[in-house]
C-alpha positions as CSV (number, residue, x, y, z in Angstrom):
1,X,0.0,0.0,0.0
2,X,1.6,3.5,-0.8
3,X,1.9,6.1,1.9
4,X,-0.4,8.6,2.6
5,X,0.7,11.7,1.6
6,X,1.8,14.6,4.4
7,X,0.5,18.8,5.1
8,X,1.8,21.1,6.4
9,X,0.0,23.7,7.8
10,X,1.5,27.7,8.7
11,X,0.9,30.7,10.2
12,X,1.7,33.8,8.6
13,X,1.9,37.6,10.0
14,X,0.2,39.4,13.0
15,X,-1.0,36.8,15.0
16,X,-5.3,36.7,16.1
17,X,-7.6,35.7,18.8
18,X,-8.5,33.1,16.3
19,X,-5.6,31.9,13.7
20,X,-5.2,29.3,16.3
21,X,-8.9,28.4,15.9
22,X,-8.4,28.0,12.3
23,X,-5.4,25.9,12.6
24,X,-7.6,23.5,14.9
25,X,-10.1,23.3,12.4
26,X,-7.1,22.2,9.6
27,X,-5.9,20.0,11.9
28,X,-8.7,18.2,13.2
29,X,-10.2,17.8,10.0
30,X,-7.5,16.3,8.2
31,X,-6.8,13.5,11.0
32,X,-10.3,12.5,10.6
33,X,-10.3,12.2,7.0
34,X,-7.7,9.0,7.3
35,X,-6.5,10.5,3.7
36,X,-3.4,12.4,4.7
37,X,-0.9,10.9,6.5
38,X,1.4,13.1,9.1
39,X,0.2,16.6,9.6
40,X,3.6,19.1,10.3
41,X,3.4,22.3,11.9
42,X,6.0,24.6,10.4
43,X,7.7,26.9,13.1
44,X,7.3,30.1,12.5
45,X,5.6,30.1,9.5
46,X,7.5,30.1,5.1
47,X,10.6,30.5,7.6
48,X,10.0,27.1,9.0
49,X,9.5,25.7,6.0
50,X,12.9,27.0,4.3
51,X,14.6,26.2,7.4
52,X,13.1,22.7,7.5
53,X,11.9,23.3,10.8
54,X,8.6,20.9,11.5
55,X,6.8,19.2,14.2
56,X,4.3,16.6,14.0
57,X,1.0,17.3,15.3
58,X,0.1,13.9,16.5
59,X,3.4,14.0,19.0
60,X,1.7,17.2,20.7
61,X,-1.9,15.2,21.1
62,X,-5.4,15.6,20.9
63,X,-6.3,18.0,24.2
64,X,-3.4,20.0,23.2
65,X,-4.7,20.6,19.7
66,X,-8.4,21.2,20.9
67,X,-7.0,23.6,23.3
68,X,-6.3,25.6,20.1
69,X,-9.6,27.3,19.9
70,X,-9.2,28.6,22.7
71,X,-5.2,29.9,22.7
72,X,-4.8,33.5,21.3
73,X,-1.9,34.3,18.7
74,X,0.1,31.8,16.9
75,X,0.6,28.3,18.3
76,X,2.5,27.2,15.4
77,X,4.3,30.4,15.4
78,X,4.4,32.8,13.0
79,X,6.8,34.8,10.8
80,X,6.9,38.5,8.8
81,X,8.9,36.9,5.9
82,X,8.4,38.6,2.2
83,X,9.6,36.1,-0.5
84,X,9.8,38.4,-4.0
85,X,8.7,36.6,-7.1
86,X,9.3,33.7,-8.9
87,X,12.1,35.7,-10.4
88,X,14.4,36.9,-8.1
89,X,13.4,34.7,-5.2
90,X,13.1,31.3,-7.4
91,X,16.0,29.9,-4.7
92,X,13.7,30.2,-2.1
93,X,10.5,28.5,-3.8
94,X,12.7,25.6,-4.9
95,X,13.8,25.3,-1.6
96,X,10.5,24.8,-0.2
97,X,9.7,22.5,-3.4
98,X,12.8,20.7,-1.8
99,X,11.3,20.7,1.9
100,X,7.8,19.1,0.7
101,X,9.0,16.4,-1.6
102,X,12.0,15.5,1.0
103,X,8.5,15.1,3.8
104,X,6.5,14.3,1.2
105,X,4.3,16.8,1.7
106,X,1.3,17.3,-0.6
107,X,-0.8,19.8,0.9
108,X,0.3,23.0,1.5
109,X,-2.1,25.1,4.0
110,X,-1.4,28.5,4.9
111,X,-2.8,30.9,7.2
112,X,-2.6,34.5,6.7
113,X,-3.8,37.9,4.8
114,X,-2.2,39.2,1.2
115,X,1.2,38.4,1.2
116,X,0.8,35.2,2.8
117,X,-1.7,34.5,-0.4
118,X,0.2,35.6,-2.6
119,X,3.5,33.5,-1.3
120,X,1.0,30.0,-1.5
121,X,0.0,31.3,-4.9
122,X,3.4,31.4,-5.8
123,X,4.8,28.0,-4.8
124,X,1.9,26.2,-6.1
125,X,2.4,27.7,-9.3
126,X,6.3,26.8,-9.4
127,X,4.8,23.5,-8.2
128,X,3.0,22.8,-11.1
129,X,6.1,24.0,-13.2
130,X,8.2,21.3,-12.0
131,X,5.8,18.8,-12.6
132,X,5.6,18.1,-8.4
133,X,1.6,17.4,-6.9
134,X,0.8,20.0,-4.4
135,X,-2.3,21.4,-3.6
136,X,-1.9,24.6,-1.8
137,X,-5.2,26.2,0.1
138,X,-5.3,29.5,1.4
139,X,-7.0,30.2,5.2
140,X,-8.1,34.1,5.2
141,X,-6.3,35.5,8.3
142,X,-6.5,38.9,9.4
143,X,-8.0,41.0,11.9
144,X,-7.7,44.9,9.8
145,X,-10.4,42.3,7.7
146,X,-9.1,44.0,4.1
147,X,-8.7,40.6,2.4
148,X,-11.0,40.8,-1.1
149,X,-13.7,38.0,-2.1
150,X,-14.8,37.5,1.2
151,X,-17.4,39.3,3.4
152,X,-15.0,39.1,6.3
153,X,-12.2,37.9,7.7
154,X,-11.6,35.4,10.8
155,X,-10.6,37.7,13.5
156,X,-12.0,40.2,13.0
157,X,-15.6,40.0,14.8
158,X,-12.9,39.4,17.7
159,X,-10.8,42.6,17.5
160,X,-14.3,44.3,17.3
161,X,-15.5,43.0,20.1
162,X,-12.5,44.0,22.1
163,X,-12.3,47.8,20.9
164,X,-16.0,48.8,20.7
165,X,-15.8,47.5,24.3
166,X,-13.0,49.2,25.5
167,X,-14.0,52.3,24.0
168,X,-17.3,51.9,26.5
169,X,-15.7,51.4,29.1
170,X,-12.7,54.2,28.4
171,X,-15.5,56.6,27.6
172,X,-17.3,55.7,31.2
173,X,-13.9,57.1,33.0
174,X,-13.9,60.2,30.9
175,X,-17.7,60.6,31.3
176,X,-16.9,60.0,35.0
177,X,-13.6,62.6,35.3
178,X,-14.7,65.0,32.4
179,X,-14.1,68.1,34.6
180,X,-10.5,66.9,34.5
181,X,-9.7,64.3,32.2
182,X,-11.8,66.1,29.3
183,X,-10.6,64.5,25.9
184,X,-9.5,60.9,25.5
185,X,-8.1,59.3,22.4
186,X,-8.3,55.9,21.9
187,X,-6.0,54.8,19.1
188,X,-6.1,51.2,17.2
189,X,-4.9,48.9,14.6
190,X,-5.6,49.1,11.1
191,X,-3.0,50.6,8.3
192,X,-4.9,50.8,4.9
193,X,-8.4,50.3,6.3
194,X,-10.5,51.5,9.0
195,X,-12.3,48.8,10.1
196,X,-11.3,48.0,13.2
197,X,-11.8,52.4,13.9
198,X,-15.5,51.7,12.5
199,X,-16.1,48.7,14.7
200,X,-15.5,50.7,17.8
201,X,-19.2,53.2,16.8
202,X,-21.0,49.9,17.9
203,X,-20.5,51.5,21.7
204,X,-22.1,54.9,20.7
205,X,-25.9,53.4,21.2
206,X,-26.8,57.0,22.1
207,X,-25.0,60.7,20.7
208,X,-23.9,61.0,24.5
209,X,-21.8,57.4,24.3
210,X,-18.3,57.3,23.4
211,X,-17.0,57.6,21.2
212,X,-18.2,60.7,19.5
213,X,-15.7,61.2,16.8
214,X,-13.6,58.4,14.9
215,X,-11.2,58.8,12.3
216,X,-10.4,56.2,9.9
217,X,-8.2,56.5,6.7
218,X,-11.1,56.1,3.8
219,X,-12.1,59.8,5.4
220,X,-9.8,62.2,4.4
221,X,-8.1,63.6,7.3
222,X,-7.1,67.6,8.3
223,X,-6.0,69.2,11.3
224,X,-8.4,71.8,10.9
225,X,-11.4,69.4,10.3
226,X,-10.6,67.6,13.5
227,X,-10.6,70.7,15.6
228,X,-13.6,72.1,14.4
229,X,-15.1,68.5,15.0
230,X,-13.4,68.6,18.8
231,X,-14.7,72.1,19.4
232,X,-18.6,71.2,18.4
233,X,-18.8,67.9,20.8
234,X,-17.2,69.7,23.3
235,X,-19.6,72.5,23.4
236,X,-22.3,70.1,23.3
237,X,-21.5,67.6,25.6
238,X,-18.4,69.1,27.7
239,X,-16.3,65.7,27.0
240,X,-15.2,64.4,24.6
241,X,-13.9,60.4,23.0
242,X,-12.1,59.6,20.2
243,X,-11.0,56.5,18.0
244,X,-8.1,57.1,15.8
245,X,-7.2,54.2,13.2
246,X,-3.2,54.2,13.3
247,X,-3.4,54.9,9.2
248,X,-5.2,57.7,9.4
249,X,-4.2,59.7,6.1
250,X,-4.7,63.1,4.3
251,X,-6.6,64.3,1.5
252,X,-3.5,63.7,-0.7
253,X,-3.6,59.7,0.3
254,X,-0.2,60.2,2.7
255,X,0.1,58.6,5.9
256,X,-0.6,61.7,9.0
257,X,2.1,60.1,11.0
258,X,4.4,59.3,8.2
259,X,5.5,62.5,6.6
260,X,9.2,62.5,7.9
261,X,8.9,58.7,7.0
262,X,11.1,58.7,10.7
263,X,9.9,55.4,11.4
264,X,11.1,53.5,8.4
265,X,9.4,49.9,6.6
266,X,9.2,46.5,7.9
267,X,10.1,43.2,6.4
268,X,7.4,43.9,3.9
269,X,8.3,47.3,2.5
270,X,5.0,48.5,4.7
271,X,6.0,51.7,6.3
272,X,6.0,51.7,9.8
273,X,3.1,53.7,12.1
274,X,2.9,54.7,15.2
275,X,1.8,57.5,17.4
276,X,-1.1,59.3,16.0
277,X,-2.8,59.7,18.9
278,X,-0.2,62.0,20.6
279,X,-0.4,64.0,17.7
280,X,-3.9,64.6,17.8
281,X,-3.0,65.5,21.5
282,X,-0.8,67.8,21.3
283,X,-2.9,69.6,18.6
284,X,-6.0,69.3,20.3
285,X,-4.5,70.6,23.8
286,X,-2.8,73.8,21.5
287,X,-5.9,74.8,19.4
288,X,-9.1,73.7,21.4
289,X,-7.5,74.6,24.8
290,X,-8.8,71.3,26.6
291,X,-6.4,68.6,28.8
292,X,-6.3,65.3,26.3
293,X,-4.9,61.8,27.2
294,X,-4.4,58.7,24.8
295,X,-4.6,55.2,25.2
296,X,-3.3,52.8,22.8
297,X,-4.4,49.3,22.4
298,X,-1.4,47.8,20.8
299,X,-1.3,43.9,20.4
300,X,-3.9,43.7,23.1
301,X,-6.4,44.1,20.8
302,X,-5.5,40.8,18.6
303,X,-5.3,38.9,21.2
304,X,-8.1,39.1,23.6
305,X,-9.3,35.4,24.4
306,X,-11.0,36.6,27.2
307,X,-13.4,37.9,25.8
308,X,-13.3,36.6,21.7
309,X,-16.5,36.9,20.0
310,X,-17.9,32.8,19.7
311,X,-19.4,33.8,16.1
312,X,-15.5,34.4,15.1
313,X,-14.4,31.3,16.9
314,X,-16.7,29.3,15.5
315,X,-16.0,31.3,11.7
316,X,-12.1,30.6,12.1
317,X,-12.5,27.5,12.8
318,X,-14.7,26.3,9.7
319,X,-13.0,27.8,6.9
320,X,-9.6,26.0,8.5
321,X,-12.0,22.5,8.1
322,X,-13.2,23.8,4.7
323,X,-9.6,23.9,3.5
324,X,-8.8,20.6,3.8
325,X,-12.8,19.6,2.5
326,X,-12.1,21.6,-0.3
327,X,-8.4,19.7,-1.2
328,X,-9.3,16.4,-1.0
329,X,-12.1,17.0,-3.1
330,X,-9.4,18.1,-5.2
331,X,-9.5,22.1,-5.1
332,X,-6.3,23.9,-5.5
333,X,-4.4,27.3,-5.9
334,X,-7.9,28.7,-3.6
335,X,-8.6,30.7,-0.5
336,X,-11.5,29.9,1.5
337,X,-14.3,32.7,1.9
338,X,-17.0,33.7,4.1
339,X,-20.1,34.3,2.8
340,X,-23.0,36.5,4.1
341,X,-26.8,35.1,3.2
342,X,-29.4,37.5,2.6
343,X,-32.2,37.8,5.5
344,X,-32.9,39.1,8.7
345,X,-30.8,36.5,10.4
346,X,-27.4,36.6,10.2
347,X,-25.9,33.3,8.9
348,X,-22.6,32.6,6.9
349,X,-21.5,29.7,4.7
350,X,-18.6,29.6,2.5
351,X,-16.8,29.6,-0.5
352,X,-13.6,29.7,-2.5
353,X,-11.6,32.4,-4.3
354,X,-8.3,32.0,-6.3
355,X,-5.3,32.9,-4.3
356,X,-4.0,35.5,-6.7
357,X,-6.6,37.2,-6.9
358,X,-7.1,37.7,-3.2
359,X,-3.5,38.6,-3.4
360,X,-4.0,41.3,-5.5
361,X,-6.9,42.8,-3.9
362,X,-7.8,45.1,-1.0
363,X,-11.1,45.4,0.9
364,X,-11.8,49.3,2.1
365,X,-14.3,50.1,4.2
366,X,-17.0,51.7,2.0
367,X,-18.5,55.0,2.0
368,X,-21.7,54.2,2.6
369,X,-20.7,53.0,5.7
370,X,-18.9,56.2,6.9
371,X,-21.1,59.3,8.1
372,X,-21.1,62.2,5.8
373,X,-18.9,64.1,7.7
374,X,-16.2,61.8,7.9
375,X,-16.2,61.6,11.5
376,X,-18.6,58.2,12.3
377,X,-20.3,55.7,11.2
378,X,-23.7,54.8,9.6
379,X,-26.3,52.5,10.3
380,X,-24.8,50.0,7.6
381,X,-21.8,49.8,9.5
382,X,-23.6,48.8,12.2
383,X,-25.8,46.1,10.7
384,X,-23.0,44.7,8.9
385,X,-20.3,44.4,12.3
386,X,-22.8,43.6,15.1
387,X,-23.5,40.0,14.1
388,X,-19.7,39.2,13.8
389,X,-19.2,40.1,17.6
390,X,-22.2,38.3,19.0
391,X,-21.5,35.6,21.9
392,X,-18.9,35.2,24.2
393,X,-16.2,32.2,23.1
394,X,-15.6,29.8,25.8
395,X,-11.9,29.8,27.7
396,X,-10.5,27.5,30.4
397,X,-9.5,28.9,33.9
398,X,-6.9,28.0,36.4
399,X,-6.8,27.6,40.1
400,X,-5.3,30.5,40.0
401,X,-8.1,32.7,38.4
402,X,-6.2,32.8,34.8
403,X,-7.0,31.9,31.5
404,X,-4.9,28.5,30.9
405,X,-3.6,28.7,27.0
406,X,-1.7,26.0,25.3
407,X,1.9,26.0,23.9
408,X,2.9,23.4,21.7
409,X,6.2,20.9,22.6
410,X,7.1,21.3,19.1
411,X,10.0,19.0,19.0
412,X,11.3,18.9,15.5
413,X,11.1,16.0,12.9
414,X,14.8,15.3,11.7
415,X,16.0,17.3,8.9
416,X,17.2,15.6,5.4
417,X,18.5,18.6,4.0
418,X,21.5,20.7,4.4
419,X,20.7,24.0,6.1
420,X,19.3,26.9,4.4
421,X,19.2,30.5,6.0
């Protein structure tokens, strides 16, 4: 009888609430199928891979791997490394080529938002150059939830969750100290798109709530906009919240907090933000003549089990199970989508988009959903975020009070290779 062939499954860039959800799902499913023989984790994502650094899943057990729903960031482990094209990174592909045929690895599923895509598009395409079988299925991962072809992306409904709610509770303690603590600015994630910003208008049920401005980069942004805006709630209200998306831009499409490009690019030629909050407090302070304070959410925000919306758990962890559905029914070169049904009640099934194209695309948060001054969001917004953040996902406690989390043993399979990187 011929062996069963091997996946691999990897986790690529900022790590979720619910990646790890996802890779339970890829995991679980593929045991069960009794079609796929060992099932490696690569550490630390494509690095692993090129490093020939994997771990067999069935070493770390089945309570570990169900613990996975219920484990913020990235288990596996998870990487922020760009491979260029075909052309002048072809040493790289071959080298993973090299990896899967020396494991025999024939499925290829990969975690992660555009790049990540694009980098599984890329392998399986040199794959089918070379004449090598490898199907290679794309799990949407990303909590700014910009990915194209799908309605949204696992992770998100989480990071939602976690902001609108802090921006509640924030705006209760400036409510609360107003006389003092007068303007707070509550700055998040989100470098292209504003959806995480927009997530956070949930909180304002009523035009008292916080938060009463928010600032997301599909709105133009100007310093004199954003005074005039401070200086009307203020009047009104004598307080004052706001959510600033960290890629807040201008009318000419340049990043606010960018313009001296001081803080350089990462590993994927992105240019590195930061600190857009204590710009708009410093300006606000000068021009509006009011005591302002920031908070900044940071990596908080993607990985809050504690309190992880259940629809997003639940989300993650089908399309990782649809992956490996779809590749034994002998699907390839495809990300799986979510897909929103028409009707009053929210439900979501799936589907399937090619991997280049998701790579080449880029989901903005629409107008439509962004007030007409710029400065909130609409009831659209609304209906379309509130279902992604509805129930609370389930986490296991300690004695001592503290959420227990898994971390995998991850002791290596031995190389056949000779090293690379």
């Amino acid at each position: 009888m011929p062996l069963l062939p091997n996946a691999v499954v990897a986790q690529s860039g900022g790590p979720t609430t619910v990646i790890n959800a996802s890779a339970c799902g890829v995991i679980q499913t593929a045991l069960a199928s009794n079609k796929i023989g060992t099932i490696f984790g690569a550490v630390n994502g494509i690095l692993g891979v090129l490093k020939e650094e994997l771990f067999d899943f069935a070493a770390e057990g089945p309570d570990a791997i169900e613990m996975l729903r219920r484990t913020p960031a990235a288990a596996i482990g998870s990487c922020r490394y760009k491979l260029k094209d075909l052309t002048t990174s072809r040493s790289d592909y071959e080298r993973i080529l090299e990896v899967f045929k020396a494991h025999n690895i024939r499925y290829f599923f990969y975690a992660g938002g555009n790049d990540s895509m694009d980098t599984a598009d890329k392998v399986n395409k040199l794959a089918a150059e070379t004449g090598y079988e490898l199907v290679s299925m794309g799990v949407p991962k990303t909590i700014d939830n910009d990915l194209a072809y799908t309605d949204h992306c696992p992770g998100y409904g989480s990071v939602a969750k976690y902001v609108a709610t802090c921006a509640m509770e924030a705006g209760k303690d400036t409510e609360a100290l107003y006389t003092t603590d007068t303007c707070t600015i509550l700055e998040v994630m989100g470098r292209n798109a504003g959806w995480i910003a927009a997530a956070t208008g949930l909180a304002a049920r009523t035009p008292e709530d916080a938060p009463h401005l928010i600032y997301m980069p599909e709105a133009a942004f100007s310093w004199e906009k954003l005074v005039a805006d401070v200086k009307e709630v203020h009047q009104r209200l004598g307080r004052i919240f706001i959510v600033v998306g960290e890629g807040l831009k201008d009318d000419k499409g340049n990043y606010v907090t960018a313009d001296s490009g001081s803080f350089g690019k990462d590993s994927f030629g992105h240019q590195q933000l930061g600190g857009v909050a204590d710009m708009l407090k410093v300006v606000i302070e000068k021009e509006v003549g009011i005591k302002a304070r920031w908070n900044k959410l940071g990596t908080n925000q993607r990985s809050a089990m504690h309190f992880a919306s259940l629809t997003d758990v639940n989300e993650a962890y089908q399309v990782g199970s649809k992956a490996v559905e779809h590749a034994l029914a002998g699907e390839n070169g495809k990300m799986v989508t979510l897909v929103r049904e028409s009707g009053d009640i929210y439900t979501c099934t799936t589907g399937l988009a090619k991997l280049a194209d998701v790579a080449n695309g880029e989901k903005k948060v629409p107008r439509e959903y962004i007030n007409d001054a710029g400065n909130h969001i609409t009831g659209a917004m609304r209906e379309y975020v509130r279902p992604l953040v509805q129930g609370e996902a389930p986490i296991t406690i300690g004695s001592d009070g503290l959420p227990v989390f898994v971390r995998f043993v991850r002791k290596l399979v031995e190389q056949k290779l000779p090293k690379y990187l």
